[in-house]
MARFILO-952462 format. One record per residue (C-alpha): residue in three letters; y, x, z. Coordinates in steps of 0.5 Angstrom, whole numbers, plus 500, padded with zeros to 3 digits. Example, Ala and Ser with C-alpha at 12.3 -4.5 7.8 and 13.67 -1.06 7.14 Angstrom:
ALA491525516
SER498527514
END
This chain:
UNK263022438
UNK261029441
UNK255027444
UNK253023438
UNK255030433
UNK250033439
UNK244028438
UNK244028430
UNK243036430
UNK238035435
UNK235030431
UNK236035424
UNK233041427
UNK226037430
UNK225033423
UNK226041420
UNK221044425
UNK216038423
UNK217039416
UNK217047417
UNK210046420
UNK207040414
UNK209046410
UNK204050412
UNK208054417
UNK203056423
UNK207059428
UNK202064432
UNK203070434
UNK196073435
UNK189073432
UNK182073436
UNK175072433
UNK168070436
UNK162071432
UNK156070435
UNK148071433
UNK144067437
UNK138068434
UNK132073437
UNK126076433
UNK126081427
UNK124076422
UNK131073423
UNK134080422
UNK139076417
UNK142073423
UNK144079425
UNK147082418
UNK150074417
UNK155076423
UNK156083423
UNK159082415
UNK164077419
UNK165081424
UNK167087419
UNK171082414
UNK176080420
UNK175087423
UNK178089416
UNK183083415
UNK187087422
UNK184083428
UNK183089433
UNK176091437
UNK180088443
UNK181081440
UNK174081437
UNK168078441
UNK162080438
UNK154078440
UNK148080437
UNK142077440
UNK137082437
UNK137089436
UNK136090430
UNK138097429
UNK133099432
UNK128094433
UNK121099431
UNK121095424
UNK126097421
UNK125102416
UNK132104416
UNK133106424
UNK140105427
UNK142101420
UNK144093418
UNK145092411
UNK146085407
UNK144086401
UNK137088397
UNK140095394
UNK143097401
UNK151098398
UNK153096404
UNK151099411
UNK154093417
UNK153097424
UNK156104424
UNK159107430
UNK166103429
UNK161097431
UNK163095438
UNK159090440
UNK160086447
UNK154082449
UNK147084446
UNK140081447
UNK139078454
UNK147077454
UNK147073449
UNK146066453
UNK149059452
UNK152060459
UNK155066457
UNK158063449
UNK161057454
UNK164062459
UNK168066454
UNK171060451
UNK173057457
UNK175064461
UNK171063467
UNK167069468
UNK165072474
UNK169077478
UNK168085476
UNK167082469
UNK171087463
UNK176085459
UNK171087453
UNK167081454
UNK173076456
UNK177072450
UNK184073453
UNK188068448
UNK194063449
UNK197057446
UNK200062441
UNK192065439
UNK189062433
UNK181063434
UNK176063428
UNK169062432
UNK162064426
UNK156063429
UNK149064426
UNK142062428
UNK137056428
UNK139049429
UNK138042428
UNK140035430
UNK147037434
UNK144043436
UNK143050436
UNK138055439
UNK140060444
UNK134065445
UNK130061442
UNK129058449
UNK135055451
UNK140050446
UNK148049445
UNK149042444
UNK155038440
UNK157035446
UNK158042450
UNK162044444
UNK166039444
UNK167039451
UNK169047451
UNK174045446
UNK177041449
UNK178044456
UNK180049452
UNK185045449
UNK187042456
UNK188050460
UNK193053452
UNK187057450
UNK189056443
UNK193054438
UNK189053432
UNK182054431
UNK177055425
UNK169053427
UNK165056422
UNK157055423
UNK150057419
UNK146054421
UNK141048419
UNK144041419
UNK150045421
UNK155040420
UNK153035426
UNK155041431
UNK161038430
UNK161032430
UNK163030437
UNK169034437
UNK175031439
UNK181036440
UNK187037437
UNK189042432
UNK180045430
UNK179045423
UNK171047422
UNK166048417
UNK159048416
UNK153050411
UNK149044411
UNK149037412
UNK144033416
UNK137033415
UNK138039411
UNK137047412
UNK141053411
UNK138057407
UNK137065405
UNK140068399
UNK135074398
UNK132079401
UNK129087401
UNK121086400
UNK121093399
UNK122097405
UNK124090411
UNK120085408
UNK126080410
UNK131076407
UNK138079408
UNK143075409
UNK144067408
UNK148063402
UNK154060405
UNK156067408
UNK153071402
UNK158066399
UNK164067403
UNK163074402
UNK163073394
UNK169069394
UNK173075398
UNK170079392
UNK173074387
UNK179074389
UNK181081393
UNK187082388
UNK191076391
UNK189078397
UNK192084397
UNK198082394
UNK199076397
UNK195075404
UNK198068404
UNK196066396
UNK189064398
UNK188058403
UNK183054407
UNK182049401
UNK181055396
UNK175057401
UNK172051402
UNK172049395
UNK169054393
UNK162052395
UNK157050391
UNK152046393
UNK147047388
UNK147055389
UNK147053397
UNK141049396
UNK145044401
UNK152041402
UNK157044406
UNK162039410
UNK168041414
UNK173036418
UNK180038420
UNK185035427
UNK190040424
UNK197038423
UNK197040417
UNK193040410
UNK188044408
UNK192047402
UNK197049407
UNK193054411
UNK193060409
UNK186064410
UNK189071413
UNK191064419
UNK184066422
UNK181072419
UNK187076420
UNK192079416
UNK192087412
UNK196091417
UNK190095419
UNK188095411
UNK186102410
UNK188107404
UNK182110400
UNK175108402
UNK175099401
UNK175097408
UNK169092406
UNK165097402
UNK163104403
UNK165106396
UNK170111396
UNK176110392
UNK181114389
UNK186116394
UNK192113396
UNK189107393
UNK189100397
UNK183097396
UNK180090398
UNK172090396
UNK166086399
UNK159089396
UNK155083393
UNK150082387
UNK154076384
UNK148075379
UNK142076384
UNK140069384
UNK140068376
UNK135063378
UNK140058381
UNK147059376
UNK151052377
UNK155048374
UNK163048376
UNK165045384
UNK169041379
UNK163037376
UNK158035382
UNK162029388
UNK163033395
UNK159029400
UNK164028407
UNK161031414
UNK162024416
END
């Protein structure tokens, strides 16, 4: 009798943990962050700036330098065109300036190889290697990865010499998996047909999103044709930057009250000019995934000056503000998400 007394609050607790988990409950106990540039020349300065605006938005949402792997594949702070030497900015009325001296980046230019990316993911690195350019997480990390660049069909160019395929992205999740590298990870890319990049993926526990379908481009938002004669930034990440803006009071009374569902659900093809997928092998819905489950939490929010903005606040006051220009794309106004179908990633 005992022993049956035993085995049914055993069987209790297990249902318990299992509905706990269902309800959105993601049991991790750090946060790390791989964002990644992959390409190389001045005219792509908008990759550089796509990454650096991640890298500040999760920076700012708590998740420390030493859990942040950072790689810029081109020097554009001090590449000889930049009008603005040492400065990065995403944004035409230069509001926000991306690369100051709290950027800490880990690999840079030549550094910056499909080797290199598949090394930090699976943890093999050459002896000697510093612990600044390792991604020491566990089964109890959760992982968000961005990464920004030129792609196609089921790839994405390194260096504009060399390709990271589906196929070594699915297959480095997967050892990832097997060594208890992560608990739950988000996959983020901008790219050109951004959603083939994970179509191979086949491991537990990843949730991954893409700004364009296949045989669509990704494209920019808008540039700085005065003094860079670039384009700035990219519309799916102008667009994650516009719904943190948006939505920065709830945010800050409550980290967990905007999920991923919120998120995706928030892009809008017709300002995109092209459809966003995602797909999910996570154990639990989307509408149950808290954002601040991957981009971090406010433990490091700082009073006074906005942690996304240069703006200088009042003081004492707590203050979440991504600098975008809403209306910079009159052209392309749209209508609700609610009236256009979602086109599935597969």
């Amino acid at each position: 009798r005992c022993q049956c007394i035993a085995w049914l609050f055993i069987l209790l607790i297990t249902t318990s943990t299992r509905n706990s988990l269902c309800a959105g409950t993601s049991r991790h106990t750090n946060n790390w962050a791989v964002i990644v540039d992959t390409s190389v020349f001045w005219f792509n300065y908008r990759h550089v700036a796509n990454a650096l605006s991640m890298y500040r938005v999760v920076k700012s949402l708590g998740i420390p330098d030493s859990q942040i792997i950072l790689m810029l594949a081109e020097d554009i702070p001090c590449n000889d065109r930049n009008f603005y030497k040492g400065e990065v900015f995403n944004n035409a009325k230069r509001n926000l300036e991306l690369y100051g001296e709290d950027v800490e980046v880990d690999y840079r230019g030549s550094e910056v190889t499909v080797e290199n990316f598949l090394r930090v993911l699976s943890g093999r690195h050459p002896a000697g290697t510093p612990a600044s350019k390792r991604l020491d997480t566990d089964e109890s990390s959760n992982l968000f990865i961005f990464m920004t660049g030129h792609g196609g069909d089921e790839f994405l160019k390194f260096q504009d010499s060399e390709e990271l395929t589906s196929t070594d992205l699915a297959d480095a999740f997967e050892h990832m998996y097997e060594k208890k590298r992560y608990k739950e990870v988000l996959f983020a890319i901008d790219t050109c047909q951004a959603c083939t990049l994970f179509k191979q993926f086949y491991s537990p526990g990843i949730v991954a999103i893409g700004s364009s379908q296949k045989d669509e481009n990704s494209y920019s938002h808008h540039g700085d044709h005065e003094h860079l004669g670039v384009s700035v930034i990219d519309r799916f990440t102008y667009f994650t930057l516009e719904f943190l803006e948006r939505n920065k009071e709830k945010l800050i009374k409550d980290s967990g009250s905007l999920t991923l569902q919120d998120l995706f659900q928030y892009y809008n093809p017709v300002k995109l000019h092209s459809h966003v997928g995602w797909n999910s092998t996570l154990t639990r819905p989307l509408n149950k995934v808290p954002l601040t489950d991957f981009f971090g939490s406010f433990l490091q929010v700082k009073t006074g000056i906005s942690p996304f903005a240069p703006d200088v606040m009042e003081p004492n006051t707590a203050s979440l503000n991504v600098d975008v220009d809403v209306d910079v794309d009159e052209d392309y106004e749209a209508e609700l998400f609610s009236n256009y179908i979602y086109r599935p990633t597969f």
